[in-house]
PyMOL Python script that loads the backbone (N, CA, C, O; Angstrom):
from pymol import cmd

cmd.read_pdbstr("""\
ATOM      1  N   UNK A   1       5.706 -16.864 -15.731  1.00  0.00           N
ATOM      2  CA  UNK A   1       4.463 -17.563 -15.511  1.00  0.00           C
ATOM      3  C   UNK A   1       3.321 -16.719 -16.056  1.00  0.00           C
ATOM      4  O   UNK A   1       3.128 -15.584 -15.619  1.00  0.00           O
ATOM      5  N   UNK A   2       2.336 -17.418 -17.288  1.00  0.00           N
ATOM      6  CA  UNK A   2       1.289 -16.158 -17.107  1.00  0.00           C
ATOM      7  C   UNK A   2       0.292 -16.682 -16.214  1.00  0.00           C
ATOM      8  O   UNK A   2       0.313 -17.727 -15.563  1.00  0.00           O
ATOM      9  N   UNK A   3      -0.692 -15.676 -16.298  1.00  0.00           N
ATOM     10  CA  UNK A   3      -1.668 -15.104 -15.617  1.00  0.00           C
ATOM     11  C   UNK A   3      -2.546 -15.867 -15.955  1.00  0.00           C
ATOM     12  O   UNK A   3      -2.887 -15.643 -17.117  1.00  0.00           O
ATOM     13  N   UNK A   4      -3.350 -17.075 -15.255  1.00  0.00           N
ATOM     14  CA  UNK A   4      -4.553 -17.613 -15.189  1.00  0.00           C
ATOM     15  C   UNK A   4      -5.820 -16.834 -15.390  1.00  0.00           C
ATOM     16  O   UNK A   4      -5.825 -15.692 -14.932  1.00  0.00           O
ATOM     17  N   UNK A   5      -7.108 -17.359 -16.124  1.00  0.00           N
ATOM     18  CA  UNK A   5      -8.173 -16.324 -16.446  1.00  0.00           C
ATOM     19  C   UNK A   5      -8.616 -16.174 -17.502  1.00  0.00           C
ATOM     20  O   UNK A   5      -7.852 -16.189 -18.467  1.00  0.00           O
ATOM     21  N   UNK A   6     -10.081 -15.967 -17.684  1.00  0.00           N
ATOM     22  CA  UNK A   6     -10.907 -15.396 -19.106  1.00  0.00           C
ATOM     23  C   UNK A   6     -11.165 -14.003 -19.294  1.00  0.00           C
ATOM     24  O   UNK A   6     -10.900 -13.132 -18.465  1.00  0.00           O
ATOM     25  N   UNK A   7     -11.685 -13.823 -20.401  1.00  0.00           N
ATOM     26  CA  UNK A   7     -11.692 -12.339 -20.662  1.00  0.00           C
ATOM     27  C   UNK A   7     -13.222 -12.262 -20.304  1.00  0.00           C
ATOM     28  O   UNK A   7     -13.954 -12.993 -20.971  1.00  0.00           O
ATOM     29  N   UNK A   8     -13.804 -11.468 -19.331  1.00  0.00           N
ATOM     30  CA  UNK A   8     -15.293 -11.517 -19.053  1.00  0.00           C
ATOM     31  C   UNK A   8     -16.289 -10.180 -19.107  1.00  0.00           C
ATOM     32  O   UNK A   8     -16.681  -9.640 -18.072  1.00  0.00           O
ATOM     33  N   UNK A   9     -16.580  -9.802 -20.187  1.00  0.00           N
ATOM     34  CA  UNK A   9     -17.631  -8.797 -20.027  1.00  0.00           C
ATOM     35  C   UNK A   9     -18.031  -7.941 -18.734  1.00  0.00           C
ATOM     36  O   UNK A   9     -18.595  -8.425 -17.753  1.00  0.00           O
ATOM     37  N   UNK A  10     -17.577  -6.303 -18.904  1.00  0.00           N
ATOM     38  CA  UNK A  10     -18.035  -5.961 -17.913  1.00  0.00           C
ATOM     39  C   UNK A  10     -19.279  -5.816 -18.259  1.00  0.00           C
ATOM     40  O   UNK A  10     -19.632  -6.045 -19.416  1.00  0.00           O
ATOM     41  N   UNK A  11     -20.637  -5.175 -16.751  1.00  0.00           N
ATOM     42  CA  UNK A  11     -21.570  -4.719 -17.236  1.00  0.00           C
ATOM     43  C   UNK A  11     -21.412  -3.169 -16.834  1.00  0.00           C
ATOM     44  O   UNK A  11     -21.488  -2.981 -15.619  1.00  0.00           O
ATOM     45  N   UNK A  12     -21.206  -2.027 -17.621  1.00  0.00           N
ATOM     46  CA  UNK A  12     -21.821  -0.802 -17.183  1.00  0.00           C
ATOM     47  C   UNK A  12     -22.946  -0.042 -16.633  1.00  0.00           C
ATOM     48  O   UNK A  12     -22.872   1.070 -16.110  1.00  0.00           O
ATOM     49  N   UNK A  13     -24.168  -0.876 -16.833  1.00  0.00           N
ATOM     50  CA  UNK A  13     -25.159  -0.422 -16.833  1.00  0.00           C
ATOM     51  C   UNK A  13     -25.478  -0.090 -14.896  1.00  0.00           C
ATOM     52  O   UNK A  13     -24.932  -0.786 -14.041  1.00  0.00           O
ATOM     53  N   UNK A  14     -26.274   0.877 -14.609  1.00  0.00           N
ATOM     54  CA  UNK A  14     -26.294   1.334 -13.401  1.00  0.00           C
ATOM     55  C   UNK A  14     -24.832   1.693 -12.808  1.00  0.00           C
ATOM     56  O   UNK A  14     -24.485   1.521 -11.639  1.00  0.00           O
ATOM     57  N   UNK A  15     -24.117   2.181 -13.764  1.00  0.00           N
ATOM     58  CA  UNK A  15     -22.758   2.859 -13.003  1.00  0.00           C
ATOM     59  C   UNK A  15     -22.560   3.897 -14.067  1.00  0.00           C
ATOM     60  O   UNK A  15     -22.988   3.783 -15.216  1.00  0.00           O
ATOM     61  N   UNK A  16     -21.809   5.027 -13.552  1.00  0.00           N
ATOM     62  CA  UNK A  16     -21.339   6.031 -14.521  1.00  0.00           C
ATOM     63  C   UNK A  16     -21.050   5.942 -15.758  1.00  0.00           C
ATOM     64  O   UNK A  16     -21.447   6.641 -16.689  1.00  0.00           O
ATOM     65  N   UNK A  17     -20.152   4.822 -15.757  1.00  0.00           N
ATOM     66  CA  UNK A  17     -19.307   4.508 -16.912  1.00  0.00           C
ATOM     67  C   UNK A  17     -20.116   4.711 -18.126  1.00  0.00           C
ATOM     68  O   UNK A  17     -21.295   4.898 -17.825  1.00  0.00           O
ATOM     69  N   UNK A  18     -19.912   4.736 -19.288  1.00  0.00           N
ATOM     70  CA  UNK A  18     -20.421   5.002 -20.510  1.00  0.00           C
ATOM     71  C   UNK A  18     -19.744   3.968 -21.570  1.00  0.00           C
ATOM     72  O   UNK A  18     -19.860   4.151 -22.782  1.00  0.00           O
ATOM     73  N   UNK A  19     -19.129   3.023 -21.100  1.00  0.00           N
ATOM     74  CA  UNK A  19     -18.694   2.272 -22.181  1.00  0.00           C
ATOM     75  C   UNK A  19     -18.150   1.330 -21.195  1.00  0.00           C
ATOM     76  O   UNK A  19     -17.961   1.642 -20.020  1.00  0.00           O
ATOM     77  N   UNK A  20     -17.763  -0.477 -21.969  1.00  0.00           N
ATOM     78  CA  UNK A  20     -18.006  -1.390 -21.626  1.00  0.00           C
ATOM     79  C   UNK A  20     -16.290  -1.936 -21.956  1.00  0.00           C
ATOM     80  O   UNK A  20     -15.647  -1.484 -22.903  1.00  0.00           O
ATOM     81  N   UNK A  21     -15.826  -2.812 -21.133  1.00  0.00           N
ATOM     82  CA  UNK A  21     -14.726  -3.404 -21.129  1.00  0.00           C
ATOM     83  C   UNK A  21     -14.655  -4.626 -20.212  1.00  0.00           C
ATOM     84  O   UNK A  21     -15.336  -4.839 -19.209  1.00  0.00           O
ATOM     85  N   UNK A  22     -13.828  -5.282 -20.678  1.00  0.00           N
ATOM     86  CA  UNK A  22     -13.145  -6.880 -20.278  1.00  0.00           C
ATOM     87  C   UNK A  22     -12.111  -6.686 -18.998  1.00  0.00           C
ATOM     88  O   UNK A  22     -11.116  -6.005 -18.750  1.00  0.00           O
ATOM     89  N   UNK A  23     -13.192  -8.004 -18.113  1.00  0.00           N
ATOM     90  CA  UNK A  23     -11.893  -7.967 -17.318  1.00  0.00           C
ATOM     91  C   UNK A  23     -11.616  -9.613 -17.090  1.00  0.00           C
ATOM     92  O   UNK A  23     -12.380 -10.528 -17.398  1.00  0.00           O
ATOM     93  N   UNK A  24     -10.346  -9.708 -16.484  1.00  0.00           N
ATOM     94  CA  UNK A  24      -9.889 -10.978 -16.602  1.00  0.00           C
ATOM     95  C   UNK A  24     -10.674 -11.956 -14.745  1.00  0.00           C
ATOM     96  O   UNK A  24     -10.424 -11.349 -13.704  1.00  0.00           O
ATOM     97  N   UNK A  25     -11.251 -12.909 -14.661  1.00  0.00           N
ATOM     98  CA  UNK A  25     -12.613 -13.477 -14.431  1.00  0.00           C
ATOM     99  C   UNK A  25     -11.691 -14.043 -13.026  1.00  0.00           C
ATOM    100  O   UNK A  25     -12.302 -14.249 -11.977  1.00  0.00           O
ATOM    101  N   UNK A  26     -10.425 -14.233 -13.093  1.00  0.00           N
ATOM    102  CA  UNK A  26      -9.300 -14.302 -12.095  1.00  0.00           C
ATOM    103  C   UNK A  26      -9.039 -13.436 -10.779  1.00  0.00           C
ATOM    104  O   UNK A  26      -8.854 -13.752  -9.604  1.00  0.00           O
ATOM    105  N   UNK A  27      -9.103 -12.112 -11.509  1.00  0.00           N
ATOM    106  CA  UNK A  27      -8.368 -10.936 -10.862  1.00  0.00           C
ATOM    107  C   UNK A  27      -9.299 -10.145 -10.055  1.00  0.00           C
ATOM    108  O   UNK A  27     -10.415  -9.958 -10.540  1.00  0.00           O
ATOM    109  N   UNK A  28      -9.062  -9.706  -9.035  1.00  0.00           N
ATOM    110  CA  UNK A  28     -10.034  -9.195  -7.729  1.00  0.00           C
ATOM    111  C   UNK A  28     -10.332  -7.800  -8.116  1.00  0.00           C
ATOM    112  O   UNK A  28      -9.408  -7.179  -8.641  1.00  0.00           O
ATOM    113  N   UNK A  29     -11.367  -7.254  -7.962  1.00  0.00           N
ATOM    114  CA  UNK A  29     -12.049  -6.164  -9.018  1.00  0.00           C
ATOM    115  C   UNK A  29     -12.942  -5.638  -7.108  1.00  0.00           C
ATOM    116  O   UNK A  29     -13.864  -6.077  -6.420  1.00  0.00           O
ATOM    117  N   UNK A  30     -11.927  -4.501  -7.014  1.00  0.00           N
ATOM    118  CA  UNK A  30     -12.601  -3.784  -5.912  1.00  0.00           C
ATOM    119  C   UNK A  30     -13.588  -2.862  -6.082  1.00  0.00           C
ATOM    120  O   UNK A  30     -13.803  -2.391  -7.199  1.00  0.00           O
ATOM    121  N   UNK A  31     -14.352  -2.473  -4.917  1.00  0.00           N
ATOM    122  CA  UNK A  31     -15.086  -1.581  -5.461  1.00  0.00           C
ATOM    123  C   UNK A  31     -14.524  -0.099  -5.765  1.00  0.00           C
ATOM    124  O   UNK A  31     -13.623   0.412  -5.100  1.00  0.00           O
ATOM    125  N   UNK A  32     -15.405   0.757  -7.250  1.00  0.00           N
ATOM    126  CA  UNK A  32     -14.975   1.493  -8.055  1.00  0.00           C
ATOM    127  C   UNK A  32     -14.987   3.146  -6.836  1.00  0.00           C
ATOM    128  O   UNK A  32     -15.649   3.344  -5.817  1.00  0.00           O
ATOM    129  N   UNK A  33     -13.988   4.015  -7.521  1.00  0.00           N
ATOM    130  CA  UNK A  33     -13.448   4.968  -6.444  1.00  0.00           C
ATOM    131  C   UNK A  33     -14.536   6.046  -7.581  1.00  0.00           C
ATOM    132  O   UNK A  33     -14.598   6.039  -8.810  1.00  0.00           O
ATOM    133  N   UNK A  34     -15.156   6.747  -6.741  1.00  0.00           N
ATOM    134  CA  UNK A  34     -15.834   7.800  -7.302  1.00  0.00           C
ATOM    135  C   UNK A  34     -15.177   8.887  -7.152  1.00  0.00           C
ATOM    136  O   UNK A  34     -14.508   8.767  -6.125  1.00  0.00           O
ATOM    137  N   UNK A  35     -14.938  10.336  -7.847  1.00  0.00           N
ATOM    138  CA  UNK A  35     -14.499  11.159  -7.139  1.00  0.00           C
ATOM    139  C   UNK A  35     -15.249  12.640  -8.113  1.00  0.00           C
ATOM    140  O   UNK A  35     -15.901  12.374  -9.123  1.00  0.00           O
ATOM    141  N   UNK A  36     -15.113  13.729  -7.795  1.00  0.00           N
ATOM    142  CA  UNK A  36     -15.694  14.724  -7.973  1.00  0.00           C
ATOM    143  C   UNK A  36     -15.408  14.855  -9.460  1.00  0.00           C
ATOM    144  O   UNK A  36     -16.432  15.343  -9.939  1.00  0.00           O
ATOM    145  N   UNK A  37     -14.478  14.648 -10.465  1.00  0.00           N
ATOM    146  CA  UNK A  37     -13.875  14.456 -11.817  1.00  0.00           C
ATOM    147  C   UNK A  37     -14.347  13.250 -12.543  1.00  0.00           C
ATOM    148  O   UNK A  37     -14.419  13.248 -13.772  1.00  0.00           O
ATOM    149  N   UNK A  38     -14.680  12.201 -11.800  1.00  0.00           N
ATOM    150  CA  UNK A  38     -14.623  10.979 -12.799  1.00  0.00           C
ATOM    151  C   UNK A  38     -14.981   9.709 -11.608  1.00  0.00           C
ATOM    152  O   UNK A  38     -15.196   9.789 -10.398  1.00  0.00           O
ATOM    153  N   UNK A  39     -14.931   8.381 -12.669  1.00  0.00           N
ATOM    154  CA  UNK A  39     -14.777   6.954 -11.570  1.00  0.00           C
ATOM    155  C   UNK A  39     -13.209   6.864 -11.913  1.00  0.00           C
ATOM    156  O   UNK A  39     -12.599   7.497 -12.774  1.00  0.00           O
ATOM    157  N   UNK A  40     -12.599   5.661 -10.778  1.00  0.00           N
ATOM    158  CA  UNK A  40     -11.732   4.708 -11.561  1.00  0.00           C
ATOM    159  C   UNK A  40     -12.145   3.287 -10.919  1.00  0.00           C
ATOM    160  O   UNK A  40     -12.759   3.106  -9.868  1.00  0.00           O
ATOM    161  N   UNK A  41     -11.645   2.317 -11.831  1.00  0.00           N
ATOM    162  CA  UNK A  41     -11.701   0.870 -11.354  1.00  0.00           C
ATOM    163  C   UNK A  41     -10.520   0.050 -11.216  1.00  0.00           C
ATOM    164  O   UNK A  41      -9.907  -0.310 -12.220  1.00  0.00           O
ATOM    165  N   UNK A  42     -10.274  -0.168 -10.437  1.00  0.00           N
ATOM    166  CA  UNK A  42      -9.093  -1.042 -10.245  1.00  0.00           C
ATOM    167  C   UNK A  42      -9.106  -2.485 -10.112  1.00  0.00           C
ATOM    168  O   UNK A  42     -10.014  -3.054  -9.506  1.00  0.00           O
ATOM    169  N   UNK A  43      -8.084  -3.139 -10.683  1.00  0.00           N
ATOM    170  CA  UNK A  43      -8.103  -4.684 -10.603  1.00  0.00           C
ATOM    171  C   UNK A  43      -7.006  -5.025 -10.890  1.00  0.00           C
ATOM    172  O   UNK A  43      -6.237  -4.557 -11.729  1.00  0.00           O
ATOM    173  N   UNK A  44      -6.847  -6.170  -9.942  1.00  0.00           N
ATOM    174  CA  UNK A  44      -5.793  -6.617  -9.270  1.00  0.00           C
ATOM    175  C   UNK A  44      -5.034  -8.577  -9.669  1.00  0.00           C
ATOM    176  O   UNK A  44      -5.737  -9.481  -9.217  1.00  0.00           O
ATOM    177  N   UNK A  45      -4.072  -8.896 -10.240  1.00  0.00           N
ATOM    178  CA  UNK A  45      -4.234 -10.038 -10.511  1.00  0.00           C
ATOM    179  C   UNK A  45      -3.823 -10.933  -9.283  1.00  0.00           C
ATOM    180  O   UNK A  45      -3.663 -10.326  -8.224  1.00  0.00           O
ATOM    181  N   UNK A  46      -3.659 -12.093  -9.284  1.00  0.00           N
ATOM    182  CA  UNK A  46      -3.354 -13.085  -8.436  1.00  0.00           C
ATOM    183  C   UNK A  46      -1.650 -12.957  -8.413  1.00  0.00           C
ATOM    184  O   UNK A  46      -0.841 -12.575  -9.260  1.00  0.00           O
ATOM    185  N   UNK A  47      -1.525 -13.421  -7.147  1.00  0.00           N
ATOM    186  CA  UNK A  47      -0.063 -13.185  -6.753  1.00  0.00           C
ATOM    187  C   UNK A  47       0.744 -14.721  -7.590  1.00  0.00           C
ATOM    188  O   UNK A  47       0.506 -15.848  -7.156  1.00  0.00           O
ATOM    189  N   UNK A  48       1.719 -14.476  -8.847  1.00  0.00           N
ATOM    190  CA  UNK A  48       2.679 -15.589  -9.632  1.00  0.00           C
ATOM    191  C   UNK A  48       4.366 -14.943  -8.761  1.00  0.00           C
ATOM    192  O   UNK A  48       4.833 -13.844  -8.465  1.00  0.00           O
ATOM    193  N   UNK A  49       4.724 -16.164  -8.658  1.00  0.00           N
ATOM    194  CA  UNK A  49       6.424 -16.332  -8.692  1.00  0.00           C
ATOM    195  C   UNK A  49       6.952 -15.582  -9.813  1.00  0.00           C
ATOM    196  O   UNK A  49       6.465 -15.611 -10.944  1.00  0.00           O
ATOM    197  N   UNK A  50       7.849 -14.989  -9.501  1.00  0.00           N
ATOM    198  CA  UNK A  50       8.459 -14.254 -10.458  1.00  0.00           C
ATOM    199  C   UNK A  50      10.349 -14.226 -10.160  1.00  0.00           C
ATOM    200  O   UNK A  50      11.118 -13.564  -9.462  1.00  0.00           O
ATOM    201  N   UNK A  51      10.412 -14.879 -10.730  1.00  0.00           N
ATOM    202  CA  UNK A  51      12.420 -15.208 -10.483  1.00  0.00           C
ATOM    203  C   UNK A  51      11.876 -15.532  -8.732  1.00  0.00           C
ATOM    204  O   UNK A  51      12.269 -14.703  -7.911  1.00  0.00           O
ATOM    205  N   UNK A  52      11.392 -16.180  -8.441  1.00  0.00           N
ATOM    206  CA  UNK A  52      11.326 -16.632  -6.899  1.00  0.00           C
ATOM    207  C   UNK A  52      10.480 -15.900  -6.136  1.00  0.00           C
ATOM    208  O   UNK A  52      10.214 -16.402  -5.044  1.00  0.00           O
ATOM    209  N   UNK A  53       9.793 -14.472  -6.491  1.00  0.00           N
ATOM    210  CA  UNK A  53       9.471 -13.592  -5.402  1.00  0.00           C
ATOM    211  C   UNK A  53       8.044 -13.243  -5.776  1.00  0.00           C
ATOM    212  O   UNK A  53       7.645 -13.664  -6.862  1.00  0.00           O
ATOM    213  N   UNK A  54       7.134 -12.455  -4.940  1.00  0.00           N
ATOM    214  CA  UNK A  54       5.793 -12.605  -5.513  1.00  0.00           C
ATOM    215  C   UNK A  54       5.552 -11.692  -5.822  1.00  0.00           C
ATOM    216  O   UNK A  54       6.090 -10.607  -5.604  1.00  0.00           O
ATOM    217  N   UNK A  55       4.429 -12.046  -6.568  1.00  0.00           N
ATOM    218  CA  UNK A  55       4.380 -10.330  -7.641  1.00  0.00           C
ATOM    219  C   UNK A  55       2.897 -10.152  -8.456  1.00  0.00           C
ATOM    220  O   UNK A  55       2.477 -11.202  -8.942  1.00  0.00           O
ATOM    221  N   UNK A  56       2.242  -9.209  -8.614  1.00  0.00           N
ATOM    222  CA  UNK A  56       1.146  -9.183  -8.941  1.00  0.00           C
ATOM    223  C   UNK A  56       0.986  -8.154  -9.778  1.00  0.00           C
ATOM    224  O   UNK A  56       1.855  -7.283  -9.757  1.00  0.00           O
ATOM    225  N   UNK A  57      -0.181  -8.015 -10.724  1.00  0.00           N
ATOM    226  CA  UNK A  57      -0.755  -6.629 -11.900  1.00  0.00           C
ATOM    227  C   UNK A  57      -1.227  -6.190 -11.218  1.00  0.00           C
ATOM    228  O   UNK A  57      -1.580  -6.610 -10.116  1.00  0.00           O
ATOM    229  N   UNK A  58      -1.469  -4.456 -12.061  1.00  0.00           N
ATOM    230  CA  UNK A  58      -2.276  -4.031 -11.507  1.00  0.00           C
ATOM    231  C   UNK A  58      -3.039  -3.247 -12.510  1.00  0.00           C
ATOM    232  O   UNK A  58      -2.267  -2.489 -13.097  1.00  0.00           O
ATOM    233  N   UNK A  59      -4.316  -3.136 -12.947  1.00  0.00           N
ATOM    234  CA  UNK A  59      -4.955  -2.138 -13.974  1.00  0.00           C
ATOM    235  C   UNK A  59      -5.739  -1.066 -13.328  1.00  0.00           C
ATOM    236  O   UNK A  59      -6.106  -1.351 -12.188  1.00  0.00           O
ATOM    237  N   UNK A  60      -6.046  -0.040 -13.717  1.00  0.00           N
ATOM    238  CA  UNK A  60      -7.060   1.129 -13.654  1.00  0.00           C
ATOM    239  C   UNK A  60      -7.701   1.322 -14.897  1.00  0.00           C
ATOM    240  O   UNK A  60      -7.024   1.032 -15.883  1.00  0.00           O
ATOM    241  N   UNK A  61      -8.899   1.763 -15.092  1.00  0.00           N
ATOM    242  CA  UNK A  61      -9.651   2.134 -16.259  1.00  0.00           C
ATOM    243  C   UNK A  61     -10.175   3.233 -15.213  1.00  0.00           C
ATOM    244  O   UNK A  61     -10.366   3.091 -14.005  1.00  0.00           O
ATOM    245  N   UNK A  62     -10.387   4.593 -16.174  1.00  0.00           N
ATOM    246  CA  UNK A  62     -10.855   6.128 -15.622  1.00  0.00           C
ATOM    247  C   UNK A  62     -11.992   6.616 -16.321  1.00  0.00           C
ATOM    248  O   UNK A  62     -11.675   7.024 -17.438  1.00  0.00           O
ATOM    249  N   UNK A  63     -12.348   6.647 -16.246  1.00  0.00           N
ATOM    250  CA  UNK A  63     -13.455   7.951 -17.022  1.00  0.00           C
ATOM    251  C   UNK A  63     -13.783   9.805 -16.365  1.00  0.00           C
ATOM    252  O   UNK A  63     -14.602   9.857 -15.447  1.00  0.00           O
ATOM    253  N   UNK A  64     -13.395  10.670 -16.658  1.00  0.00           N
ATOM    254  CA  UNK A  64     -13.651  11.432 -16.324  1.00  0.00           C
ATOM    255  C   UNK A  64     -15.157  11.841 -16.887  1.00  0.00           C
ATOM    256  O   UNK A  64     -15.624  11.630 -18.006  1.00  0.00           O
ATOM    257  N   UNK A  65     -15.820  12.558 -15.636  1.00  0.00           N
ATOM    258  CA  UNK A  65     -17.027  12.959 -15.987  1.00  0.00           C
ATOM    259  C   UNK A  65     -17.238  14.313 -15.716  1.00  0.00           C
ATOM    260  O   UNK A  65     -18.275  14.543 -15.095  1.00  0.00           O
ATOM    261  N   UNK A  66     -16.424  15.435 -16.058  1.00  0.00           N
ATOM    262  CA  UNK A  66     -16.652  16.951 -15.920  1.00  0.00           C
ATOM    263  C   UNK A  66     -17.752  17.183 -16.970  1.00  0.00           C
ATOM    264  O   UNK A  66     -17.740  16.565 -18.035  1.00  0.00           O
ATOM    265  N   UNK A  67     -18.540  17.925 -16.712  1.00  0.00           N
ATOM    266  CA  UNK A  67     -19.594  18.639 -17.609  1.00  0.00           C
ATOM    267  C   UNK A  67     -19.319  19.269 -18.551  1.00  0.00           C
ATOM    268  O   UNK A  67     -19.191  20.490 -18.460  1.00  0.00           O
ATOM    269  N   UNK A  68     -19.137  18.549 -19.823  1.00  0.00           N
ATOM    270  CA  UNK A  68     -18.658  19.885 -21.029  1.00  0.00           C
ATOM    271  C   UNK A  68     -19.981  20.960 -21.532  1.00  0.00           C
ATOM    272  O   UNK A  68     -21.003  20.489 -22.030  1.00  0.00           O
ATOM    273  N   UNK A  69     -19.838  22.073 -21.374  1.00  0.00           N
ATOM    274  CA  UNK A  69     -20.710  23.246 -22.411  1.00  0.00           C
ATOM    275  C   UNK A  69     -20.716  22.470 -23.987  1.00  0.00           C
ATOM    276  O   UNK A  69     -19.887  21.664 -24.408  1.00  0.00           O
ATOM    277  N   UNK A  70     -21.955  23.012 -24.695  1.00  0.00           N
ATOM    278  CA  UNK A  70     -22.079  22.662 -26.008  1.00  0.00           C
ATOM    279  C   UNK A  70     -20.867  23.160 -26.631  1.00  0.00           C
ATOM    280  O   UNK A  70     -20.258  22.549 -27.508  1.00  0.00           O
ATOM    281  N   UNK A  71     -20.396  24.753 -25.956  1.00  0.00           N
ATOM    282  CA  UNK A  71     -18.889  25.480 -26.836  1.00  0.00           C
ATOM    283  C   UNK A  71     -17.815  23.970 -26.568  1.00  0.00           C
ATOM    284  O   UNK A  71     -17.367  23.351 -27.533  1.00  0.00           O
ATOM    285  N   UNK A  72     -17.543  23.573 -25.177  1.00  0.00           N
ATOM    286  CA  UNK A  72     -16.831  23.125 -25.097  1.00  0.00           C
ATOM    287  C   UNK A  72     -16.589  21.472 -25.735  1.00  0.00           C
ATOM    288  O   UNK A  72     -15.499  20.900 -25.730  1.00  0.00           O
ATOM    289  N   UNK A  73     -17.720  20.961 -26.200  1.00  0.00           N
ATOM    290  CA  UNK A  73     -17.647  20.072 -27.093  1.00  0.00           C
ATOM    291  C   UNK A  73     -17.487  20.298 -28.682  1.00  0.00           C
ATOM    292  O   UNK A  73     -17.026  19.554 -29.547  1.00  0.00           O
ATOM    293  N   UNK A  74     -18.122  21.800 -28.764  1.00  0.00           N
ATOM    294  CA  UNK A  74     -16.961  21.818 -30.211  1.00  0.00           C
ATOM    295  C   UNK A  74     -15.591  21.921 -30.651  1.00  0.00           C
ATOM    296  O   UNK A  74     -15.061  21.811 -31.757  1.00  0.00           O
ATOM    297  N   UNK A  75     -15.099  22.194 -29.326  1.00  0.00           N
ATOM    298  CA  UNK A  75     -13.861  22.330 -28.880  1.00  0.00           C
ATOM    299  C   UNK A  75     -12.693  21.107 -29.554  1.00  0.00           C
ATOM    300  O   UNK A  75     -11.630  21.093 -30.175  1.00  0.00           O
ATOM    301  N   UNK A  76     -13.683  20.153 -28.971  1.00  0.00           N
ATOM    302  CA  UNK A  76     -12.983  18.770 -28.893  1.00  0.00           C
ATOM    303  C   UNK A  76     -12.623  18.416 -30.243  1.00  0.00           C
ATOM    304  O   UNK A  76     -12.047  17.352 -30.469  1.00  0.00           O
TER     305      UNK A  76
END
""", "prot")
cmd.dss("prot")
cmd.show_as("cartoon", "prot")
cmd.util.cbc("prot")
cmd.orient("prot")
């Protein structure tokens, strides 16, 4: 069975994140886990039959946000 849903623009703006991604307009989008390294976001799809039994996705998108030194961005 697939997965019911559009692809819907996130907005980043007023959150850490630094870049912008799609999520599906279906799927339950909790609030984002902050932690001393980074965010993550999690989202969750709707529960489909699967050979009879129920079953659901699951995504994360991360960003780490440690402070790089100017050395440490030449690094990269």
């Amino acid at each position: 069975m697939r997965l019911a849903g559009q692809p819907t623009p996130s907005d980043p703006s007023g959150t850490p994140f630094i870049f912008a991604f799609d999520d599906v307009d279906s799927w339950a989008v909790p609030a984002a886990l902050q932690g001393p390294g980074g965010r993550r976001q999690g989202f969750s799809s709707p529960m489909v039959s699967v050979d009879g039994e129920p079953e659901s996705a699951g995504i994360r998108v991360g960003q780490q946000s440690q402070v790089l030194t100017a050395a440490g961005v030449d690094e990269i």
